[in-house]
C-alpha positions in Angstrom: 168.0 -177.3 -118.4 166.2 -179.9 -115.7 162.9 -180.1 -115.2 161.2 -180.0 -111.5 159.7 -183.4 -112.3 163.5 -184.7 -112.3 164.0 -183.8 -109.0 160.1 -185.1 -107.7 160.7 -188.5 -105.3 157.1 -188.5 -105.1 153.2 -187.3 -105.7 150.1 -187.6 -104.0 146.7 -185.7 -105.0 143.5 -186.8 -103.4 140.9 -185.6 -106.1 139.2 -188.1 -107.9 139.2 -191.0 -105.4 136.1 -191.5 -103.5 135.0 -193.9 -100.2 134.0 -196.8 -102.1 136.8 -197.2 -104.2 138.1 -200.6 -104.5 141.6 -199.1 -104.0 140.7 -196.9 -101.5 143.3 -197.5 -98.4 146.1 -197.0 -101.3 147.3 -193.1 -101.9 149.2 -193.9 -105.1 152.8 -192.0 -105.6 151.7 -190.7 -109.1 155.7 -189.6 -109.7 156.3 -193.1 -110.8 158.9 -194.3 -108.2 156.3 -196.3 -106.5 156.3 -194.7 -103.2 152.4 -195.4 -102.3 151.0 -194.6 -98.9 148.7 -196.5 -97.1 145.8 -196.0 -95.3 145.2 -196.9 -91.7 142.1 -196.4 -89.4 140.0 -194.7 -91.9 136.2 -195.2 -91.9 136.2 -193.8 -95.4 133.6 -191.9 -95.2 132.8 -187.8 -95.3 135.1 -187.1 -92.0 137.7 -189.9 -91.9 138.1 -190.8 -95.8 137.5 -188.7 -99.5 135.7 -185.6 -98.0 133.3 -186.1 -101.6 130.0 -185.3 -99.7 128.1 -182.3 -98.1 126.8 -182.4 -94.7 122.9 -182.0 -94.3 120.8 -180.9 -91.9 119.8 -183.2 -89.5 115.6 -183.7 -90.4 114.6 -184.5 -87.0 116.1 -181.6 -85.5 114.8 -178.5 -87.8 112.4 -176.5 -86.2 109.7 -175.1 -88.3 110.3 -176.7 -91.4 106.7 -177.0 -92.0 106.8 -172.8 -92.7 110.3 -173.1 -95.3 111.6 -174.8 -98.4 113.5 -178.1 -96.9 115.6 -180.1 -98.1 118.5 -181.6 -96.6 121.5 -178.8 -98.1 119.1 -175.9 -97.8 116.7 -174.1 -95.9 115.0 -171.3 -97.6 111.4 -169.3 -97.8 110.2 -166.2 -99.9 108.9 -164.4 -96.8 106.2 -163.5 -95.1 106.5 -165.6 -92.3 106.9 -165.5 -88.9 107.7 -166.9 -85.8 107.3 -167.1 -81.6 109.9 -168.6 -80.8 113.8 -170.2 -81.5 114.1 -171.4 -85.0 116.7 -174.4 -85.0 118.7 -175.8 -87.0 120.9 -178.9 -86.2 123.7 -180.8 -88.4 123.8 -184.8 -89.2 126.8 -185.6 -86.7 127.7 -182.3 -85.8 131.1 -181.9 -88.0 133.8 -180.7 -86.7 134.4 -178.4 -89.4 131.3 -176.8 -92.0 131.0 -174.3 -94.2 127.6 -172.4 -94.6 126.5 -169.8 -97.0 123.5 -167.3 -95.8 121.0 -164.9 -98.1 118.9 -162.5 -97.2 120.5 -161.3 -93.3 118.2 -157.9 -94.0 115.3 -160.0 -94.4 114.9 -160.8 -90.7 112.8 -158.7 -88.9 113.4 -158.3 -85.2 115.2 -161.5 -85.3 119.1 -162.2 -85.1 121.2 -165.1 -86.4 123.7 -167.5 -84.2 126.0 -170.2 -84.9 127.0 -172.2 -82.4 130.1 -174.0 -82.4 130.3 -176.9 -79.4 133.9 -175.9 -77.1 134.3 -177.7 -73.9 136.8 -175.1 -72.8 133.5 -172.7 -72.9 131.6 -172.6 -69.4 128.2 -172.4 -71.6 129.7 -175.1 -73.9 129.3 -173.3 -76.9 131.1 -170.3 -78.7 128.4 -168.5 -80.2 129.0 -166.3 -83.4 126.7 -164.1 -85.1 125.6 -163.7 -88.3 125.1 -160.3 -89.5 125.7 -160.0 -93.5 125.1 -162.4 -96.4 128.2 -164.3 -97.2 130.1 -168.0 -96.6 131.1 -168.6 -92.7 133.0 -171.4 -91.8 133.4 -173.0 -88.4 136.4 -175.3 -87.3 137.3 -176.9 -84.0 133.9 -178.3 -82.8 133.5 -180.8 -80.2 130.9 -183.1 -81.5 129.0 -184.3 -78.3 127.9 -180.8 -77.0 124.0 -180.8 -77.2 123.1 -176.9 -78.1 125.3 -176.7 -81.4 123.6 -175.1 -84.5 122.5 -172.5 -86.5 119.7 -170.6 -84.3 117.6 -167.5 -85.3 116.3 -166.0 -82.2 114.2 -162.9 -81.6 111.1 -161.3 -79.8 107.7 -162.0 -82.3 110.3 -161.4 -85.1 109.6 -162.7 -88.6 110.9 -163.0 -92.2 110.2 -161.0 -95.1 111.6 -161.5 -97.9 114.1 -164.0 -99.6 116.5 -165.8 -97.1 118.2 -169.1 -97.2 120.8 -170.8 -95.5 122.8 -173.7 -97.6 125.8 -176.0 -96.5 128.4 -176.0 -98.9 131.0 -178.7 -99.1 133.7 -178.7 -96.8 136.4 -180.6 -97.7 136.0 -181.4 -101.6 138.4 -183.9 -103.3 140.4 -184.3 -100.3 141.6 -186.8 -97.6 139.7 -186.1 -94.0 142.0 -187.3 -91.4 139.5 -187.6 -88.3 142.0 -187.1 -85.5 140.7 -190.3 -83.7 143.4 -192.5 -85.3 143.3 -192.5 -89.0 146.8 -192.3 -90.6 148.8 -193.2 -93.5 152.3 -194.6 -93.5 154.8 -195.5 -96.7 157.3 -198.3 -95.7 159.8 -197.9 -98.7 160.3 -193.9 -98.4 164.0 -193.4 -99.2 166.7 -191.3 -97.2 167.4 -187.6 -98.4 170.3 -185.7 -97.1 168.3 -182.6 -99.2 164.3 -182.0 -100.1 161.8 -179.6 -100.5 158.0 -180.6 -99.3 155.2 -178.7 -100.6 151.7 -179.2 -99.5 147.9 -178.1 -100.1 146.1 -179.0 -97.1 143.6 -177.4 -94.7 144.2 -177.6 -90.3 140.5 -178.9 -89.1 141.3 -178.8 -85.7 144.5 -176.3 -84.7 144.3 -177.0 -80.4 143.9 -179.4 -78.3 146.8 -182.1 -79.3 148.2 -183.8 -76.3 150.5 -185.7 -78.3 153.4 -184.6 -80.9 150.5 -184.8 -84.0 152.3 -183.3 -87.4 150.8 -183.6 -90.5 153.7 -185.4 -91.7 156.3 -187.3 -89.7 158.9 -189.7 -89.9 162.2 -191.4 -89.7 165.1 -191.5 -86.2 168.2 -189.4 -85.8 170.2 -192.3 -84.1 172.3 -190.1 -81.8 175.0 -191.1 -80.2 174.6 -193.0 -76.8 175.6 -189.9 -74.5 172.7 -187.2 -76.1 169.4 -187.2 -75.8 167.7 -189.6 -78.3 165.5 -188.0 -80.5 162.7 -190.0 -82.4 161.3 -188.0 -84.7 164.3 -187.1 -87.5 161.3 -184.8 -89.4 158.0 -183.6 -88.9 155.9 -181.0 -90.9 154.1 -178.7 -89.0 153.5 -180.6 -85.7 151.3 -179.5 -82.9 152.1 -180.2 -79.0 150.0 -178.5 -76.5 150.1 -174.6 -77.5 153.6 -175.0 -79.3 153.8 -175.8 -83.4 157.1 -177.0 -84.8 159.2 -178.4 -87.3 161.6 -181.2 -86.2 164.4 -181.3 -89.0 167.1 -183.8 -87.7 165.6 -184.1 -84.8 165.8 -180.3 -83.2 162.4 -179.2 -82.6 162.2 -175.9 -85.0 159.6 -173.0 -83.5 157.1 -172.4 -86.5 153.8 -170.7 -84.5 154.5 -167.1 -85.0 154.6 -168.5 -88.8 152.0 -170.7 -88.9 149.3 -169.8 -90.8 146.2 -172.1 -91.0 144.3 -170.1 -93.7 147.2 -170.6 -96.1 146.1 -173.7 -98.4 149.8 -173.9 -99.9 152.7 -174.6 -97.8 156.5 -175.7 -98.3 159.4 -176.6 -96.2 162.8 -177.0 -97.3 165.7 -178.2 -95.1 166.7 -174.9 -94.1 163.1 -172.6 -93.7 159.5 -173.4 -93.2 157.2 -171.8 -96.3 160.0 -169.2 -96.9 159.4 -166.9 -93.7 161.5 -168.7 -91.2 165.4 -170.3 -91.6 166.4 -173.3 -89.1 170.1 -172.6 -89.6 170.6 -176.3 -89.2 173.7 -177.1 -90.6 173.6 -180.2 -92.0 169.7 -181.3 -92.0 168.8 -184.4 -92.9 164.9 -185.8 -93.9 163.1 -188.5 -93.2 165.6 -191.5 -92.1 168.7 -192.1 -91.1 171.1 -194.0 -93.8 170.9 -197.4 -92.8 167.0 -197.5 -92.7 164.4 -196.8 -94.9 160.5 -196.7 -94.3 158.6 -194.7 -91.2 156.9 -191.8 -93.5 154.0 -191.2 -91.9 151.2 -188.7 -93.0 149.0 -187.5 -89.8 150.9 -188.5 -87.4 154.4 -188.9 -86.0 155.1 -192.6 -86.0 153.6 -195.3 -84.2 155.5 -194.5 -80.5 153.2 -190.9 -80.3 149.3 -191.2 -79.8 148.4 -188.1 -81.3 146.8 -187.9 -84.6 145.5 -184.8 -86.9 142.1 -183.7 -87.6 143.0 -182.1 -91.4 142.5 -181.8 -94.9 145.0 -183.0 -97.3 144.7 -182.2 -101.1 147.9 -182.7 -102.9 151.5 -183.0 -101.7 154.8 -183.1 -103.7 158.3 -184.4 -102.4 161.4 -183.3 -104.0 165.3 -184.1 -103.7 166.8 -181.2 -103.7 165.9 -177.3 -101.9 164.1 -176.0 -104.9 164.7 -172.1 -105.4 163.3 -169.1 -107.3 161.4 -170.8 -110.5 161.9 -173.8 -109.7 160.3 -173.1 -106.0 157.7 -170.9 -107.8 156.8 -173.9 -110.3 156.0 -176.4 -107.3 153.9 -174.2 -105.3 151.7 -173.2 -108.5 151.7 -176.7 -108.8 149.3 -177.3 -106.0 146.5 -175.2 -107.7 146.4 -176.2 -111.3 143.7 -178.3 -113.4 143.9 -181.8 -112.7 142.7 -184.1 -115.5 141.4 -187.7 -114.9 141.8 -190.2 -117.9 139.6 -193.5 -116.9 139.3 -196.0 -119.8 140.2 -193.9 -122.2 137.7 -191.3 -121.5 138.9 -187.8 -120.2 137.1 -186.5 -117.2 138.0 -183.4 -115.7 137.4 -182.2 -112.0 137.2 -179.0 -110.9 140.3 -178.9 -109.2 143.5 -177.6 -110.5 146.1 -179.3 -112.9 149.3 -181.2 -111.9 151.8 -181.8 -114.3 153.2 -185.4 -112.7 152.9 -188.2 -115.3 151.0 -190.7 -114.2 151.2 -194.2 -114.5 149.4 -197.6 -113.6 145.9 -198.1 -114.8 144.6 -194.9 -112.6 144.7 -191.2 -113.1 146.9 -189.8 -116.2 148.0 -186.3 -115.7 149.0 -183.6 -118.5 149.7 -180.1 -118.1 148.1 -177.2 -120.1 149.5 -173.8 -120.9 147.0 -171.1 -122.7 146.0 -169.7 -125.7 142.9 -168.3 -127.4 140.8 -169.6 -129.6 139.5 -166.2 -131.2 136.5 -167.4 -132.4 137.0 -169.4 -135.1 134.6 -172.1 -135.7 136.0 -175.8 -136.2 135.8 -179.5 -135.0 138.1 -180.5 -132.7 139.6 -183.8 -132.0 141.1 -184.8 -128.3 143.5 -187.7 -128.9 143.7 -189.9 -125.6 146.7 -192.3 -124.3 145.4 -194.8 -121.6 147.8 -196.0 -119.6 147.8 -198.9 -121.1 149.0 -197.2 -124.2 145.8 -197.6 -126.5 145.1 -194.3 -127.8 141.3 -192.9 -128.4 140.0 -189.5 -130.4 137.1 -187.6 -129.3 135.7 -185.0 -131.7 133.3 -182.4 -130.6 132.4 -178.7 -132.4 133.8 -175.7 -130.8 132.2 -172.3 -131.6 132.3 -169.2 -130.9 135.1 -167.2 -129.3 136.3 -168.9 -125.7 139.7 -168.6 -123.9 141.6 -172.0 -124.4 144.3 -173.4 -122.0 146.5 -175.6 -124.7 150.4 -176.8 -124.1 153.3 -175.6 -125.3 153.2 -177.8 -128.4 149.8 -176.8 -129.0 147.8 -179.9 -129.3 146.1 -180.2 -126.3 143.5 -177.6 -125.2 140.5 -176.4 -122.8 138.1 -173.9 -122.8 137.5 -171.6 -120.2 134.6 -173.9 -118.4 137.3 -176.5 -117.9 136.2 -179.2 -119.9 138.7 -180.9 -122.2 137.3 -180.7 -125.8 140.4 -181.7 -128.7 143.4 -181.0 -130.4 143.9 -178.1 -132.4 144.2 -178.7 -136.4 145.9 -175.3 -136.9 146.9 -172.5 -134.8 144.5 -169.8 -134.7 146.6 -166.4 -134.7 145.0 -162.9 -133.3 143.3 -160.9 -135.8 142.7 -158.3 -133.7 146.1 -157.0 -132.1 145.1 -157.9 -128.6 142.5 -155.8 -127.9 139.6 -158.5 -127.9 138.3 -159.9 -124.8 140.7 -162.0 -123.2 143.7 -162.5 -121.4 147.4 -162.4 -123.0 150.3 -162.7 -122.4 153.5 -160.6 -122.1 157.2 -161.4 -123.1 159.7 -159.9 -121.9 160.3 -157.2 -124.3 156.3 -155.7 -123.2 155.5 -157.3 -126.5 151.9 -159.6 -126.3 151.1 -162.4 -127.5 148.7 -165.5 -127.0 151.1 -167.8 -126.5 152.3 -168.6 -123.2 156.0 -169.5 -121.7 157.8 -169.3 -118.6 159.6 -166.2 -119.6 156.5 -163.9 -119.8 156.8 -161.4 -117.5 153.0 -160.6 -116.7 149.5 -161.1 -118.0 147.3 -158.5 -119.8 143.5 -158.3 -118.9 141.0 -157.2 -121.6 137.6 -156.6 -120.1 134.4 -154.4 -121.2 137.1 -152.1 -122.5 139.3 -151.7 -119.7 142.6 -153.2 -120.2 145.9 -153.3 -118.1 148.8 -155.5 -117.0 149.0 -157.4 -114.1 152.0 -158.4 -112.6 153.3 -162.2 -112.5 154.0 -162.6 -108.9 153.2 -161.5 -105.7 155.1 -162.3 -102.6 157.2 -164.6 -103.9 158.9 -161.8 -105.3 162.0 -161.0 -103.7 161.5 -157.3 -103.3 157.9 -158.3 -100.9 160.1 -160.5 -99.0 162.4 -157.2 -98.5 159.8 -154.7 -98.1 158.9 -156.8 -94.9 161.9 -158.0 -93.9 161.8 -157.0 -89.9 157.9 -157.2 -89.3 155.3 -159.4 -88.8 155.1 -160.8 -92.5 156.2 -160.5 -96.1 153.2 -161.3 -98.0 149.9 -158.9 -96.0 150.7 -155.4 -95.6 148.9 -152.3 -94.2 147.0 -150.2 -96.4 149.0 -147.3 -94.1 148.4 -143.6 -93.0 145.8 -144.8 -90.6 144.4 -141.1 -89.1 145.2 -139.6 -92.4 143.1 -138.9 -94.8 145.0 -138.5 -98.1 145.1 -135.5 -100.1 145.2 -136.3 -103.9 142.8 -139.3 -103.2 139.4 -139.1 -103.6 136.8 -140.0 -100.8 133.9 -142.5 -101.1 132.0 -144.0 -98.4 129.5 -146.4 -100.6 130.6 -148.8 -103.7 128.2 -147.7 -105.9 124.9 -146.2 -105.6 123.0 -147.3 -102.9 125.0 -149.9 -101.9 127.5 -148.9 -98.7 129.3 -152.6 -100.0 128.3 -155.7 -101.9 129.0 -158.7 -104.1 130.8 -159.5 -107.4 129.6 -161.2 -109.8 131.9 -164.5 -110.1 133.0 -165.3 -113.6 130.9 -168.5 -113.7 127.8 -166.6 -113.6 127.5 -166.7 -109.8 127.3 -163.7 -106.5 128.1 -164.9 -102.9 125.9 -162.7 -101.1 123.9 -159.7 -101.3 123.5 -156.8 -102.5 124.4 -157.7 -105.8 126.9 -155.2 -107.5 126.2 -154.6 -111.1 128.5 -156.9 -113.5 128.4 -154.4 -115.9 130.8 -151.5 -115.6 129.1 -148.8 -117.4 126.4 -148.6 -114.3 129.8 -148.3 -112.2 128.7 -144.3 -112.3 129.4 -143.7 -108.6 131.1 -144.9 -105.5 134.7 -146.6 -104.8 133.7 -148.5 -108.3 133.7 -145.7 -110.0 137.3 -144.9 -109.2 139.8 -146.1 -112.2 142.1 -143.4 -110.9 144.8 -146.3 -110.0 147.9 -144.7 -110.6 146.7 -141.5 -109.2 146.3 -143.0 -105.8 149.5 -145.2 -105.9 151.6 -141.7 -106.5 150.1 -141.0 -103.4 150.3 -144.0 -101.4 154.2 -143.9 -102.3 154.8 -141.1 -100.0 152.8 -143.3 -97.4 155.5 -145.8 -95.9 154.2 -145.9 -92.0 151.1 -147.7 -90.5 150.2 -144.6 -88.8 150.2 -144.0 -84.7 150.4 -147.6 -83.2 150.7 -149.4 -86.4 154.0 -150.4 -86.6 153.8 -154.4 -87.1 153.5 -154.7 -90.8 154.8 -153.0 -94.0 152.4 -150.5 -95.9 151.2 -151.3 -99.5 153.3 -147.5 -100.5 156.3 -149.2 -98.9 156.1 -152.8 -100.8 155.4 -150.4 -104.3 158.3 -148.1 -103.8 160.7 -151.5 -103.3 159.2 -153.3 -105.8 160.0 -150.3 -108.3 163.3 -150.0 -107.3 164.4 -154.0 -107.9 164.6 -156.5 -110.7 161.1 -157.8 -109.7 159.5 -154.5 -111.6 161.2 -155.6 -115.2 163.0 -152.4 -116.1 159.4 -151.0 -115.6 158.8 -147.8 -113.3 155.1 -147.6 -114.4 153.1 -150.1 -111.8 150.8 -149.2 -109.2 148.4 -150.4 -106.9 144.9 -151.4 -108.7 141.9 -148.7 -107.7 138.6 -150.2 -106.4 137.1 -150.7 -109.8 140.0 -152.4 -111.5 140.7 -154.8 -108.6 137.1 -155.8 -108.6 137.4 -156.2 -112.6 140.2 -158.6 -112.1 137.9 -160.6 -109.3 135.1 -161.2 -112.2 137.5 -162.2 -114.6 139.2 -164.6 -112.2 139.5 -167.9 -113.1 140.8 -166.8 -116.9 142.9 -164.7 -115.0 144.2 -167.2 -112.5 145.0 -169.8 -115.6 147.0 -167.7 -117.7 149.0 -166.4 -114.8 149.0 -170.6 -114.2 150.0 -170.9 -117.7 153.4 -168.9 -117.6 154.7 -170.4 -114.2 153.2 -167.2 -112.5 151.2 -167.0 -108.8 147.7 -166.8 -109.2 145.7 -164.6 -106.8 144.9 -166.2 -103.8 141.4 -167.0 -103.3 141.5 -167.3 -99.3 142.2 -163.8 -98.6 141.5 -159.9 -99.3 143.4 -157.8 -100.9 144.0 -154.0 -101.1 142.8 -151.2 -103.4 144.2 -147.9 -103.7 140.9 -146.3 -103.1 140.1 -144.2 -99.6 137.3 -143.6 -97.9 138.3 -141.5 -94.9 141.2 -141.2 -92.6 140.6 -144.3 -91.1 139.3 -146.4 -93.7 139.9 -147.7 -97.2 138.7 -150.4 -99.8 139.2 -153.6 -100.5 138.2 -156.8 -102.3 137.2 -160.2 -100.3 138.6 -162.5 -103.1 136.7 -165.2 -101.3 134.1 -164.3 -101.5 133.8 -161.2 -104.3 132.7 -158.9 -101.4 133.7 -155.1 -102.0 134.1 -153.3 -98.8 136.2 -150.7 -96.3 134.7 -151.3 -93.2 131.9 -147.9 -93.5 129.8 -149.0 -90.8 132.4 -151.1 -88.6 134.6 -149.4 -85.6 137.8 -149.5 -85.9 140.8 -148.6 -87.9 140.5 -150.7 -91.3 143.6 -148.6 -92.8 145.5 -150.7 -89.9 144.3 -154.3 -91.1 146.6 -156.6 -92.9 145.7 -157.8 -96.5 147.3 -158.4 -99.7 148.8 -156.3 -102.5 149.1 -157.0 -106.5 150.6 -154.3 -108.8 149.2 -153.8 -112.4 150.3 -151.2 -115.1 148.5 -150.0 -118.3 149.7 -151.4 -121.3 149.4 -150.1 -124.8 147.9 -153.1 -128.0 
């Protein structure tokens, strides 16, 4: 049976390369085939280069930093201060694009909290958002040279008493800024493909304002005949003109905007549909070049006859032969958020960014791909045996105690703990001792049997967490019986919670997540919250509120019989409606038995995420999206319910907002119990 990597023509990720790298200008094809792009226009540095830094605070333009911690990532003071007039805080350079994250809203006393984000198109020159909760806000589309950007806090005599900070996060992390002034990259010995399948992880910076055709990817000419129109561009991906986004695939611009989705990190085109939600019904489409050329593949812009270039992030991208399909579609997409593992003279170094399973060659970045298994806490020295490129191999040994989640491959010699860091090969295996019902996360074949031992045929994942356990399923919308469920509205992968105006017998009500707290934050499972309040990490004080509702199942039989948005709310499927299709196709297993995750076990999942997110990794599966929010089945009233910010770890429903949360559009993953 072939392999995806038989069909890749080439492979480009953008971690591990940095501004002052001698080889810099050069993205290297890491397939093999020696398709390199380079670099053109690039200042190679923070916002037109390796987006490796943070942006800081501009020193000269901080008001008051006399009266507050400085430095030049954070702002923060312990209280008891106060103020008489604007606080200010200005950016080095004004980005176009930051991230912030902000502690301790309640804090401020009489005071409020602006961003403002530079817009010519504004007659006050700024759009001006407020802050009102902890959390991590990010800002896009600025115009740089408008004066009264910032973060301002702004108030009558108004003064802060307790903890607050404000911190800049990085923005754009082990990935290739294009600047949108006229950095682009071009690869003169691309080949012609009659098929191909291009999948992406990349982030828009700027989304409006192109005057020119500027796609993120362009390249090749249809060479019509003499009596049509000629048409330049034989491909583009994702290409913005004006208000309109497009495709061009042979040519024949290919409407994408009621598609487009900017927040999506991962994105794919084949020759016949743009990320799986819209067909071209081009019959035949062709990529890149016509037959008798080859050359012109351009990243960030169309080619050299259009003016317009993109202002985005690029992370990884992947080019296949052939339209890849069901696992093999599944495999690629996955691809773009595994581990990625560095090798540098023999020394393995491992970023925080996810793993690709490419090969590798030249003298630069090695890759290997990791599956999972535990390690079940058994305590023995390791050894990690290394291949540099240049074929010398190396050991490292280090001591592993203790009982830690390991990611390992299939032939079990290579593994990883859970804290990403590559420690050794494994000298024996190290079976379960305890039937499954240790902390962890397993695995489940196809006959509902576990095991720690990961393959492409395991049908789900099981979760074992501060005695809780339960199954989650292996895919979300990539499922064919999502795409089904929402065949005819406004998307296949979001979906209303439903019954907005209804408040649903058989569910119970609760308008706080837990004592006190009305919402608040997750613990992450690094150790780390996002915001406060701080939700307790430890289930047994989960005595009251939406987290004290395991009743998963309960609600689901309820939310089966709800398969309308409720009054108006007719653009979307409901999260009942996606359930009741899912049960009824292949996609469920033979399984009638899955349901839609209560408060508490969804927020269980979110603090076990990253183990969860690598096994489901580990047996070709899709790992929860952490860009997005996603559904309980827990109720507050008739016009509100709970959810999970998966960004973020925020549990919420919308208490004290107006408005119809039942009627918002999120995300949906199905679990089941699961007996040892």
């Amino acid at each position: 049976m072939a392999n995806i990597d038989d069909y890749l023509v080439a492979s480009y990720r953008c971690n591990g390369k940095g501004n002052s790298d001698a080889d810099r200008d050069v993205l290297k094809d890491l397939s093999g085939n020696g398709y390199d792009i380079k670099l053109h226009g690039f200042f190679f540095d923070k916002w037109s280069g390796y987006g490796e830094d943070t942006i800081a605070f501009d020193s000269n333009n901080v008001c008051h930093k006399d009266m507050v911690e400085f430095t030049s990532t954070k702002i923060s003071c312990q209280g008891d201060v106060e103020f008489d007039d604007k606080w200010i805080l200005k950016l080095n350079g004004m980005p176009p694009s930051y991230r912030i994250k902000v502690s301790g809203v309640s804090n401020i006393g009489n005071g409020t909290i602006f961003v403002n984000i530079g817009s010519k198109k504004e007659a006050i020159g700024v759009i001006r958002y407020r802050i009102a909760n902890d959390g991590i806000y990010g800002f896009n589309n600025s115009d740089n040279d408008i004066d009264d950007q910032g973060i301002y806090i702004e108030g009558s005599n108004y003064n802060i008493k307790g903890p607050f900070s404000i911190e800049l996060l990085p923005s754009f992390k082990d990935a290739l800024v294009a600047d949108g002034i006229g950095s682009y990259g071009v690869c003169d010995n691309m080949p012609y493909l009659d098929d191909f399948t291009v999948v992406c992880k990349r982030k828009w910076i700027k989304t409006e304002g192109y005057a020119n055709n500027t796609p993120l990817i362009g390249g090749g000419y249809d060479h019509a005949p003499k009596d049509e129109m000629l048409r330049y561009a034989n491909f583009t991906f994702e290409n913005f003109y004006y208000d309109n986004i497009t495709c061009i695939v042979r040519g024949l611009d290919q409407d994408i905007k009621k598609y487009f989705d900017a927040s999506d990190d991962v994105v794919y085109m084949t020759k016949g549909k743009y990320d799986g939600k819209y067909d071209f019904n081009l019959n035949p489409p062709a990529f890149i070049l016509d037959e008798s050329r080859e050359g012109s593949f351009y990243l960030f812009r169309e080619d050299t006859s259009f003016e317009g270039y993109a202002n985005v992030a690029l992370y990884a991208l992947d080019i296949y032969n052939r339209t890849l399909e069901g696992d093999d579609l599944k495999k690629a997409i996955n691809r773009m958020n595994e581990l990625v593992v560095n090798w540098k003279d023999g020394v393995g170094e491992v970023t925080d960014q996810p793993l690709t399973v490419s090969p590798g060659s030249g003298t630069g970045n090695a890759v290997v791909s990791f599956g999972s298994v535990m390690n079940k806490g058994l305590d023995r020295t390791l050894e990690l045996e290394i291949t540099t490129p240049k074929g010398v191999k190396k050991t490292l040994t280090v001591n592993q105690e203790g009982c830690r989640q390991a990611y390992i491959t299939s032939d079990g010699k290579r593994w990883l703990t859970s804290d990403n860091r590559v420690y050794g090969v494994l000298k024996s295996d190290a079976p379960c001792q305890c039937n499954y019902t240790c902390p962890g996360v397993f695995y489940v074949r196809p006959d509902g049997s576990i095991t720690d031992t990961p393959s492409d045929d395991c049908i789900g994942v099981v979760l074992n967490a501060q005695s809780k356990r339960f199954m989650i399923e292996k895919y979300e919308d990539l499922n064919e019986s999502y795409v089904t469920a929402g065949s005819g509205k406004n998307s296949t992968d979001v979906f209303y919670w439903g019954g907005n105006g209804t408040d649903q017998t058989g569910i119970t009500n609760y308008d706080r997540a837990e004592t006190g707290n009305v919402y608040g934050y997750l613990k992450q499972e690094s150790g780390s919250y996002n915001g406060t309040p701080n939700l307790s990490a430890n289930i047994a004080a989960w005595t009251n509120g939406s987290l004290s509702d395991w009743k998963g199942k309960a609600n689901s039989n309820v939310l089966k019989g709800v398969i309308t948005g409720g009054g108006s709310y007719t653009s979307y499927a409901t999260i009942g409606h996606v359930l009741n299709t899912f049960l009824a196709s292949a996609d469920a297993k033979g399984y009638d038995d899955w349901y839609i995750p209560s408060c508490a076990q969804l927020a269980l999942i979110f603090m076990n995420l990253t183990s969860v997110n690598n096994a489901l990794s580990a047996i070709g599966g899709q790992q929860f999206n952490t860009s997005t929010i996603y559904w309980s089945s827990s109720e507050v009233n008739a016009k509100k319910a709970w959810y999970v910010n998966f960004i973020n770890g925020r549990v919420d429903s919308g208490v004290n907002v107006i408005g119809n949360i039942k009627g918002d559009h999120y995300r949906v993953r199905f679990v089941r119990d699961i007996l040892p």
